[in-house]
Legacy VTK file of the C-alpha trace (Angstrom):
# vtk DataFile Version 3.0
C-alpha trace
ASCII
DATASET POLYDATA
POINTS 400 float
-24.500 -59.906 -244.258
-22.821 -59.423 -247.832
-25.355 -57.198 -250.139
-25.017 -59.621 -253.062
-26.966 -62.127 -250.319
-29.618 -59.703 -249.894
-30.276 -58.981 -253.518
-30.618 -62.683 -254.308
-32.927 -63.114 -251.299
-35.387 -60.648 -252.598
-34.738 -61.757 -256.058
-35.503 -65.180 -255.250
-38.984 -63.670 -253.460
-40.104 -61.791 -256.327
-39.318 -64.777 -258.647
-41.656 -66.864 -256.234
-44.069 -64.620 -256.899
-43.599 -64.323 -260.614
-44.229 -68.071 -260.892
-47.276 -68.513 -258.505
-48.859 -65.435 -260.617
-47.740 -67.309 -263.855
-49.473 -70.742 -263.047
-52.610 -68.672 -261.590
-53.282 -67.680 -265.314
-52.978 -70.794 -266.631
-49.180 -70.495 -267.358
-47.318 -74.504 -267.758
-44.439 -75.058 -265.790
-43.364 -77.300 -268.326
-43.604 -74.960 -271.433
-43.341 -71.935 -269.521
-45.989 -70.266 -271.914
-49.476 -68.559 -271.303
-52.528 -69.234 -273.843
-53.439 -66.269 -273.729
-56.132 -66.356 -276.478
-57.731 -69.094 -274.239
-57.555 -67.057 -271.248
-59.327 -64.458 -272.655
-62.439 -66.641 -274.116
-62.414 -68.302 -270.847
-62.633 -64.560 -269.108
-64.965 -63.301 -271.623
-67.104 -66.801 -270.674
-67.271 -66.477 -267.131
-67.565 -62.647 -267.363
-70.856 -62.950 -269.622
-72.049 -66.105 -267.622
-71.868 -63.753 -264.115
-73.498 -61.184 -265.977
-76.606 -63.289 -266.981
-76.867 -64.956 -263.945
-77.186 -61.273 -262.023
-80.013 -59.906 -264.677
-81.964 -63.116 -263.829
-81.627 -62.478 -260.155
-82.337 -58.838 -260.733
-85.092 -59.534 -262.287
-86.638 -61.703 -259.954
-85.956 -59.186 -257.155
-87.388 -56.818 -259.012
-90.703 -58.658 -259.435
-90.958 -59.568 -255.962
-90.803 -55.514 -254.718
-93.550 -55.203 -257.940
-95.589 -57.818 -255.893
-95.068 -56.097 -252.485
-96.311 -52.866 -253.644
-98.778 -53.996 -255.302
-99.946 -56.720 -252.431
-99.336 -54.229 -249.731
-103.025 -52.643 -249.897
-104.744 -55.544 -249.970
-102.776 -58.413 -247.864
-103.134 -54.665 -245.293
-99.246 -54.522 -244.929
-98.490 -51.311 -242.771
-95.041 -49.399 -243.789
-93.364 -50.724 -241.026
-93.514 -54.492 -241.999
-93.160 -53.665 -245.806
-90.035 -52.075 -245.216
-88.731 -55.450 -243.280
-89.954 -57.656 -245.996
-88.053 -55.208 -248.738
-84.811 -55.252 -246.243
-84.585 -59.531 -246.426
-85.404 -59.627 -250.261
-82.455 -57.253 -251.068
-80.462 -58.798 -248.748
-81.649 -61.915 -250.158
-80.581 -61.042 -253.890
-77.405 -59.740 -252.620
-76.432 -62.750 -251.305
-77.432 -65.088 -253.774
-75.604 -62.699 -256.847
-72.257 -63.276 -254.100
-72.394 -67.027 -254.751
-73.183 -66.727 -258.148
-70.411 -65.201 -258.864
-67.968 -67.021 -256.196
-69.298 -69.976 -258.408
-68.176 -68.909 -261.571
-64.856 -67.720 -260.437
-63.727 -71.258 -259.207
-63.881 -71.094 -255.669
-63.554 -73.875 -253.711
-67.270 -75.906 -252.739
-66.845 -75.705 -249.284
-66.152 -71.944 -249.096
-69.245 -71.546 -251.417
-71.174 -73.949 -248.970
-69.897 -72.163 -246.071
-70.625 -68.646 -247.232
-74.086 -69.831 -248.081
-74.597 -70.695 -244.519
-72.961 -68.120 -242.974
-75.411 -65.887 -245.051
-78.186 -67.778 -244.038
-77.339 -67.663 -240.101
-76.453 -63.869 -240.785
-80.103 -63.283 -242.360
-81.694 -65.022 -239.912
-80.199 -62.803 -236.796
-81.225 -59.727 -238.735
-84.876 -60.424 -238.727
-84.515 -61.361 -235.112
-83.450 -57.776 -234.305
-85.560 -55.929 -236.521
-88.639 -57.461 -234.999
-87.073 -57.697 -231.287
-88.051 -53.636 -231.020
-91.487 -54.441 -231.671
-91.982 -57.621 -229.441
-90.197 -56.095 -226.333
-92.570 -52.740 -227.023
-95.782 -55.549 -227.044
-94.396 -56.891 -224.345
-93.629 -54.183 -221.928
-97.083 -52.394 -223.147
-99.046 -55.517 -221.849
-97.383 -55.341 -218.359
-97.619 -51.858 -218.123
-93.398 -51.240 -217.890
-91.881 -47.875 -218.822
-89.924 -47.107 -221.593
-86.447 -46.795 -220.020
-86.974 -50.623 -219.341
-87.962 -51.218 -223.215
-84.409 -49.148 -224.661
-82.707 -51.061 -222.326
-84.155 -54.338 -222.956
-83.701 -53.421 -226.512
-80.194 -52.509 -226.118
-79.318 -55.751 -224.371
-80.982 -57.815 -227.173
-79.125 -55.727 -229.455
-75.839 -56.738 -228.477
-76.645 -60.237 -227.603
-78.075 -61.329 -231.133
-75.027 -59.121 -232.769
-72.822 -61.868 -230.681
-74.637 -64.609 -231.342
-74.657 -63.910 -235.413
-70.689 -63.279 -235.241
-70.678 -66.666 -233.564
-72.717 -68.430 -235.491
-71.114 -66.785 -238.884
-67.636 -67.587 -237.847
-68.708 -71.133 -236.403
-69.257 -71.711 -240.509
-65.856 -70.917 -241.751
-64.335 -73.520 -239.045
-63.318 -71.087 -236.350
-63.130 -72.156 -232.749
-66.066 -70.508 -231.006
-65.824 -72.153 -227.532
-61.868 -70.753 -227.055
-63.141 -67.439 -228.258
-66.102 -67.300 -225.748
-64.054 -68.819 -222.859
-60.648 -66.084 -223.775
-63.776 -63.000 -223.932
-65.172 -64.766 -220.691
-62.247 -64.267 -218.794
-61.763 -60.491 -219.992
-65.141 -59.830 -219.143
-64.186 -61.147 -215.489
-60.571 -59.119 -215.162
-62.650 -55.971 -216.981
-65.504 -56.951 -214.356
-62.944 -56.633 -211.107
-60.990 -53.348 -212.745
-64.985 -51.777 -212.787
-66.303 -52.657 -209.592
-68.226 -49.569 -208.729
-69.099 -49.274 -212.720
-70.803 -52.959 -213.008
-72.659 -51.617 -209.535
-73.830 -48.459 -210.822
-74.915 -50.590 -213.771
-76.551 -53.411 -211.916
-78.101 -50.683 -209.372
-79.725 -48.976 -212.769
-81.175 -51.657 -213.657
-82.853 -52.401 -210.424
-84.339 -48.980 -210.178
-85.923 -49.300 -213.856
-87.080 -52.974 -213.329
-88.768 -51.863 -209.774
-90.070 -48.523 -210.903
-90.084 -47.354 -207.539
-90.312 -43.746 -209.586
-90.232 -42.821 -212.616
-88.807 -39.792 -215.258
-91.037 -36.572 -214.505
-91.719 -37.871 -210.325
-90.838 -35.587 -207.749
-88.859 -37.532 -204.923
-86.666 -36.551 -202.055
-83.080 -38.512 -201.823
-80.151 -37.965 -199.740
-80.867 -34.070 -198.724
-81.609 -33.699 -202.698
-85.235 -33.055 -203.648
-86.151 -32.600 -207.612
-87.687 -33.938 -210.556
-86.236 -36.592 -212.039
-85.156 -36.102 -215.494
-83.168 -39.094 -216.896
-82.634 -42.620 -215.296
-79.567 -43.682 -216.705
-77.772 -47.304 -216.532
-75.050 -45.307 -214.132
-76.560 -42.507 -212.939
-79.770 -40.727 -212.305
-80.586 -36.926 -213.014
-82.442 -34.968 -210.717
-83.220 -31.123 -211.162
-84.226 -29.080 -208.068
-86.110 -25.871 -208.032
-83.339 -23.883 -208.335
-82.529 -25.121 -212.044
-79.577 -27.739 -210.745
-78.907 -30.828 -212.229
-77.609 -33.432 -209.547
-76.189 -36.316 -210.501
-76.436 -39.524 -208.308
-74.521 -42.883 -208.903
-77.421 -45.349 -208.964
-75.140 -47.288 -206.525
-76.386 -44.693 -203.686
-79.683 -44.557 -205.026
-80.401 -48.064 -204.459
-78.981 -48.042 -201.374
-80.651 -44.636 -199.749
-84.122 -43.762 -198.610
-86.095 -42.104 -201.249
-89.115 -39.957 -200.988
-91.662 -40.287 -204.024
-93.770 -37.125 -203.394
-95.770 -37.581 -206.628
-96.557 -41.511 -206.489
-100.461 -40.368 -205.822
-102.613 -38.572 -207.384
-102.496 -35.695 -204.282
-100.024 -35.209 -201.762
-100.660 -33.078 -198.659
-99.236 -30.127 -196.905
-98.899 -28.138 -193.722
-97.868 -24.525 -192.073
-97.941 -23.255 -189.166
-100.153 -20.197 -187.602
-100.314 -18.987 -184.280
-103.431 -16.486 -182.304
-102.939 -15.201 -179.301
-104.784 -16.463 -176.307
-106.884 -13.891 -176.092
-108.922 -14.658 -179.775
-111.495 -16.476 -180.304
-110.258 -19.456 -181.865
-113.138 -20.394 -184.046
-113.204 -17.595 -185.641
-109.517 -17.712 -186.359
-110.512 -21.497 -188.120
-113.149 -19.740 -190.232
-110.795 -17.136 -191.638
-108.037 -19.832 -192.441
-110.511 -22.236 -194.078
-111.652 -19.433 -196.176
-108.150 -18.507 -197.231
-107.581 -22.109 -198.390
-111.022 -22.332 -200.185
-110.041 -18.894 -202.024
-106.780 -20.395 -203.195
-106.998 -22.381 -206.330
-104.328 -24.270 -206.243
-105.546 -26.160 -202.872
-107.726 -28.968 -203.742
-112.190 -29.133 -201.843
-111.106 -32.605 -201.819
-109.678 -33.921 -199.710
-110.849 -31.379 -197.378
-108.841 -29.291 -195.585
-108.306 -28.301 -191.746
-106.926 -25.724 -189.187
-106.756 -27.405 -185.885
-105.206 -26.079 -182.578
-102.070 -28.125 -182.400
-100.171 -26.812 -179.472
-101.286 -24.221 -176.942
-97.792 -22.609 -176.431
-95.927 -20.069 -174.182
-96.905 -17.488 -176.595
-99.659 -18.159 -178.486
-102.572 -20.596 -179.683
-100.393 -22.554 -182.620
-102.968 -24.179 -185.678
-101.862 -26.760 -187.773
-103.352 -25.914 -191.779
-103.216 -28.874 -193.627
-104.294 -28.955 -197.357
-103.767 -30.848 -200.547
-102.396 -30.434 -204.071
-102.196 -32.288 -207.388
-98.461 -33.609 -207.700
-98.165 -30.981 -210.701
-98.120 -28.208 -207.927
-95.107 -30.063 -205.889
-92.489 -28.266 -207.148
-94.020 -24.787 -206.330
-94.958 -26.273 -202.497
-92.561 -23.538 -201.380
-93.901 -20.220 -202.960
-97.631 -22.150 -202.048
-96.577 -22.107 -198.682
-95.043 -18.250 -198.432
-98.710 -17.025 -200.645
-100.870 -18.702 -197.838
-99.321 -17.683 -195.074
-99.257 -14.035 -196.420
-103.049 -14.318 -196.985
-103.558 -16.215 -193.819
-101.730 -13.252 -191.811
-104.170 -10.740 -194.126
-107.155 -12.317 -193.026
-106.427 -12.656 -189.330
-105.531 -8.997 -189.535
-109.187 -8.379 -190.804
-110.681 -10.364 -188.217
-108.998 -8.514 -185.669
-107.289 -11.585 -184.703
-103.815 -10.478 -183.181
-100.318 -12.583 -184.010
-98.581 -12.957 -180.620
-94.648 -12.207 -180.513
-92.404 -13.293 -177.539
-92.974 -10.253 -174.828
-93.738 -10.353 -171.357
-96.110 -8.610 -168.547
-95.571 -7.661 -165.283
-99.009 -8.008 -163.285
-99.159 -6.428 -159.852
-101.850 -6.083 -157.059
-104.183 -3.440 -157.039
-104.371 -3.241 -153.158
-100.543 -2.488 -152.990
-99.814 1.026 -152.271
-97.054 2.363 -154.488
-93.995 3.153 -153.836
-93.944 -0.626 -152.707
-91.770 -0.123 -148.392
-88.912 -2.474 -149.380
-86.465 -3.540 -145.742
-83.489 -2.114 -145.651
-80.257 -4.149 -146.176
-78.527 -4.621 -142.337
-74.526 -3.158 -142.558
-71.843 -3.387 -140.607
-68.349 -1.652 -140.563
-65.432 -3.196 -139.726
-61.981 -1.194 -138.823
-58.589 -3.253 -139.981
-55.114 -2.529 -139.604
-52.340 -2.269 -141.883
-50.838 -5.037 -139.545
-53.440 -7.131 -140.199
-53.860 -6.684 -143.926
-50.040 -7.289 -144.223
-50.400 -10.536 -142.224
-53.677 -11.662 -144.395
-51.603 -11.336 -147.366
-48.496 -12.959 -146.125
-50.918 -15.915 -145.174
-52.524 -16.078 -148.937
-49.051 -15.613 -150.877
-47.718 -18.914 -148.679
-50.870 -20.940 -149.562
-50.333 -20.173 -152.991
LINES 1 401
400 0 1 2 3 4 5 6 7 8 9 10 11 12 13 14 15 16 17 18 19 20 21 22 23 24 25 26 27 28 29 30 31 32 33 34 35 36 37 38 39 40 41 42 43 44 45 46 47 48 49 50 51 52 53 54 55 56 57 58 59 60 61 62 63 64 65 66 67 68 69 70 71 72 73 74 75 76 77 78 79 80 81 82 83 84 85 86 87 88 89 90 91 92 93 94 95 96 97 98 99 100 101 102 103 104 105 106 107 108 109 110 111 112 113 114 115 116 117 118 119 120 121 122 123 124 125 126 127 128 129 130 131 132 133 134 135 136 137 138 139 140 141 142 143 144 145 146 147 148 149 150 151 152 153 154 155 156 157 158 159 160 161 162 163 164 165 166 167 168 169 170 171 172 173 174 175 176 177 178 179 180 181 182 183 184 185 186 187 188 189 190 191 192 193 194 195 196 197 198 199 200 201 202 203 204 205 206 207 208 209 210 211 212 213 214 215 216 217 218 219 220 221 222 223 224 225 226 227 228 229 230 231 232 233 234 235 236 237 238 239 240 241 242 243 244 245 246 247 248 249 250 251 252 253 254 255 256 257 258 259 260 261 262 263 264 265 266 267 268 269 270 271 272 273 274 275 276 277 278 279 280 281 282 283 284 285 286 287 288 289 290 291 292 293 294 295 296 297 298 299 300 301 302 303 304 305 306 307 308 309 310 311 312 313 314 315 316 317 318 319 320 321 322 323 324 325 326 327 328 329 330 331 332 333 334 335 336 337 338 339 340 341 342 343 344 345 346 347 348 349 350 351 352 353 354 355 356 357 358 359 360 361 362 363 364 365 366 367 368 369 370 371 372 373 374 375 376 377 378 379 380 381 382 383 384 385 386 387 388 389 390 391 392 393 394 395 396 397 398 399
């Protein structure tokens, strides 16, 4: 292409432009002149006209947060509310001083109508979500729900009244809303298939915090993992053992696994094992391991606790010591467990009760006289030949 055509192309652009600026400021295509004296008692106009019309609406805005304060007191308006009702009557006079001045700058009736609504719709939403964290609060409170179920409620209810408003605020300047939903419909179902294990991690979280089958702070047992649990999150729960170890568990497998809530109650019990031999008394041996577990303070009167022969073994007499805790005392069960036994094995030592170890006695007859006459073993001898040991050998290297 010549470069004479491309400088008249752009020429004849910027001449375009030149003339649609011209006729915007009240140029005649006829005279090709501008009034420009008139243009600037017409901007001088509309400029004083916009600014009166905001001072009025400032002013009224003004006198309604005058009224608020000074109606707060006595209509008993906590800080909370006061601060919504001062959020929708700025937002109010903001609006309103838009289409004041979209009036006085000649644009067209249905884009003033249209904005109008649109702010209206836009408004309304707003109010919906500031009070929505309040109502779901009211209403989880009265059914006794956690609070990982209220951010979550309050999340979704976030998002959903933030695409209802866009809707609804679009829907007023003639957009098609039912193509839009149906296009983000279907990439909400290919973003759906791409996520499988996501969306089930996030379904799975939800499950948990709906059923409250435990809770953040329980102690529970899942999948060879025992801790507290610190965070329930829409993907993943948070456990952290005894040994200061965060595990992380895709709610996916939590939903689907066995878990152990060790603090559901308000005690949980306990057990070790202690073994007599048979020669003690075994009452006494009960008495010393009752007192033990009366003496410690963690151990709750009540329930009460026990010590009851539970196996009579090849070594030993084995007790069974079961006591109970507050759920508070779960995550120290083990160093509970090593304390008693050391105590237990301190008090049996005082009672002169003995702890039996795998050994074993030899008990013989006191009638037998000693050396004990054993039989001798019967022997025979046997003379072979070098003839025959040859042929014996012969005879086994052939079978082989």
């Amino acid at each position: 292409m010549p470069i004479a055509s491309i400088t008249d192309f752009f020429k004849e652009i910027i001449r375009d432009l030149h003339t649609s600026l011209y006729l915007a400021l009240g140029g005649s295509a006829d005279e090709e002149s501008i009034d420009w004296s008139s243009q600037a008692v017409e901007l001088a106009s509309t400029g004083i006209k916009i600014l009166i019309l905001l001072a009025v609406l400032g002013f009224f805005y003004w006198l309604a947060i005058y009224i608020l304060k000074q109606s707060s007191t006595k209509i008993r308006l906590n800080e909370r509310r006061a601060k919504i009702v001062r959020s929708i009557l700025r937002y109010i006079w903001i609006v309103a001083s838009l289409i004041a001045i979209m009036s006085q700058i000649n644009f067209e009736p249905e884009t003033i109508k249209a904005t109008a609504k649109a702010s209206t719709w836009a408004g309304i939403y707003y109010v919906l979500w500031a009070s929505s964290g309040q109502i779901i609060h009211r209403i989880l409170q009265h059914y006794g729900l956690n609070a990982s179920i209220e951010q979550l409620l309050q999340n979704i209810l976030s998002v959903l009244l933030l695409v209802l408003g866009l809707a609804s605020v679009m829907a007023q300047f003639g957009f098609d809303i039912v193509s839009l939903v149906a296009g983000l419909g279907i990439v909400g179902l290919a973003v759906g298939f791409a996520a499988q294990s996501t969306l089930a991690n996030f379904i799975a979280g939800i499950t948990i915090l709906l059923e409250q089958s435990f809770q953040v702070g329980d102690w529970i047992h899942i999948n060879e993992n025992e801790g507290r649990v610190v965070l329930i999150a829409l993907r993943t729960t948070h456990i952290l053992t005894r040994d200061n170890i965060t595990i992380i568990i895709p709610n996916s497998n939590v939903a689907s696994s066995e878990v152990t809530n060790l603090t559901s109650k308000n005690f949980i019990r306990f057990d070790v094992s202690v073994r007599i031999a048979f020669e003690d008394d075994i009452e006494t041996a009960r008495q010393a391991i009752l007192q033990v577990l009366a003496d410690t303070e963690v151990v709750l009167n009540r329930p009460e606790t026990s010590a009851s022969v539970a196996e009579i073994g090849e070594y030993g007499v084995f007790f069974i010591v079961r006591f109970w805790v507050k759920p508070a005392a779960v995550a120290r069960i083990p160093k509970i467990k090593e304390k008693l036994r050391e105590d237990i094995k301190q008090a049996l030592d005082h009672a002169n009760i003995s702890t039996p170890y795998p050994h074993m006695r030899l008990l013989m007859p006191k009638d037998v006289d000693y050396p004990i006459a054993t039989k001798p073993f019967a022997t025979t001898t046997q003379v072979i030949s070098e003839q025959a040991i040859s042929e014996k050998v012969s005879l086994i290297k052939s079978d082989e």
